[in-house]
VOKOLMAR-779237 format. One record per residue: residue in one letter; x, y, z of N, C-alpha, C in turn. Coordinates in steps of 0.02 Angstrom, whole numbers, plus 50000, padded with zeros to 5 digits. Example, Ala and Ser with C-alpha at 12.3 -4.5 7.8 and 13.67 -1.06 7.14 Angstrom:
a506604971650390506154977550390506604983550390/s506424988850354506844994750357506455000250394/
This chain:
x492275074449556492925077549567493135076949640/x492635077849694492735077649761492985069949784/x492635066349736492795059949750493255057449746/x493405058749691494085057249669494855059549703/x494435065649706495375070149769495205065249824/x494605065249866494675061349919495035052649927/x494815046949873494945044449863495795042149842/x495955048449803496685049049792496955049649880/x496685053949894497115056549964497155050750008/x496605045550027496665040950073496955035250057/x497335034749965497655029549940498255031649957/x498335037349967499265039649988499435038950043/x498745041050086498785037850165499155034350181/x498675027450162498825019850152499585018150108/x499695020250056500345019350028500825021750071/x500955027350110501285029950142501475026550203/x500895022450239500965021350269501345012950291/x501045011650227501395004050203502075003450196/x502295008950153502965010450145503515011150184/x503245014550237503525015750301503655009950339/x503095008150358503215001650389503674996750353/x503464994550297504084991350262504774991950238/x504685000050248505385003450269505775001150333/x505345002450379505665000850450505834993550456/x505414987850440505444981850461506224979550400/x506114980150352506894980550324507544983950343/x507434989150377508144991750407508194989750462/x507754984250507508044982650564507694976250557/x507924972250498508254965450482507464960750505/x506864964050502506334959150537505704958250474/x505654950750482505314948550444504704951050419/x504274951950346503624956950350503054952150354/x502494950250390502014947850364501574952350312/x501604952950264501374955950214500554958650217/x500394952250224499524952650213499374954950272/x499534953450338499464956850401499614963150403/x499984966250368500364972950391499854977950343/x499754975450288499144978050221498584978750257/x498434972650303497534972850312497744979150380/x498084979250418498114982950464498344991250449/x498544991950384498364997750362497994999550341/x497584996050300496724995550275496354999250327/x496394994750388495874995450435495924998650485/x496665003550462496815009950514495955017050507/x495825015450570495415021750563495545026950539/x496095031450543496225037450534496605037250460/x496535031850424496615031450338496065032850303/x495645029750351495145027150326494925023350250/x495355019250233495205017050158494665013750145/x494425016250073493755011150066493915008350012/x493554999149981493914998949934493915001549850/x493625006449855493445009549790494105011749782/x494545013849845495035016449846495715012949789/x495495006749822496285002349803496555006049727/x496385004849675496395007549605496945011849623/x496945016349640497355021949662497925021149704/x497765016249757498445015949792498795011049732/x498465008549708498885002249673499205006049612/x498985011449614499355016049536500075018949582/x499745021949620500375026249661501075018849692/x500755012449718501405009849732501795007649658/x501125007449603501795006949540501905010749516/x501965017149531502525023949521503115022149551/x502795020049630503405019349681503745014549646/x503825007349624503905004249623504335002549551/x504175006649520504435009349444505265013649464/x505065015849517505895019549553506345016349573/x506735012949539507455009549550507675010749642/x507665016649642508065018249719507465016849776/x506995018049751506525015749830506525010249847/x507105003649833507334999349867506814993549866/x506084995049844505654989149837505944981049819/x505804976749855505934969149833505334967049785/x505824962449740505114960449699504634955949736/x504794951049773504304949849826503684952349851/x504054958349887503434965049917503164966749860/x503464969549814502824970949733502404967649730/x502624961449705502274956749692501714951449755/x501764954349808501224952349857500794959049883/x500994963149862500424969549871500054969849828/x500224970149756499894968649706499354962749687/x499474956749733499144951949745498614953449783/x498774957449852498504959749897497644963949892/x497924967949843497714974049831497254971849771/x497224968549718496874964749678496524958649722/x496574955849762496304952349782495754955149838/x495894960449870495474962749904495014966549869/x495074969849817494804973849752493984968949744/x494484963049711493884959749697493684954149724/x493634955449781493314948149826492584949849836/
């Protein structure tokens, strides 16, 4: 159970924090490196994600992502999802 809240909590981190950023770099017109901007939220210390985690962030961005208005590109879906499965199981 502990595991699991914890695990949830540091996938929202990370989602949150992705989001943001890809929030910002779209409202001021600048290109995303995707996989760069992912691994560098990964490997934020104070997220701390591990990858047992991913499962979870990858549920929570397709909630997000299921939401018409949170402005997601299918692009960005579709390369986080890549992302995030690929780091899963490497």
């Amino acid at each position: 159970m502990m595991n699991e809240r914890d695990s949830t909590n540091r996938a929202t981190h990370f989602v949150v924090q992705v989001s943001e950023m890809v929030a910002a770099y779209n409202d001021r017109g600048i290109s995303i490196e995707m996989e760069k901007l992912l691994e560098d939220a990964y490997a934020n210390e104070y997220v701390g994600m591990k990858n047992e985690d991913l499962p979870y962030a990858l549920d929570i961005f397709n909630e997000d992502f299921a939401d018409p208005d949170a402005g997601w590109l299918y692009v960005e879906c579709k390369s986080i999802r890549k992302w995030i499965g690929e780091k899963f199981y490497k």
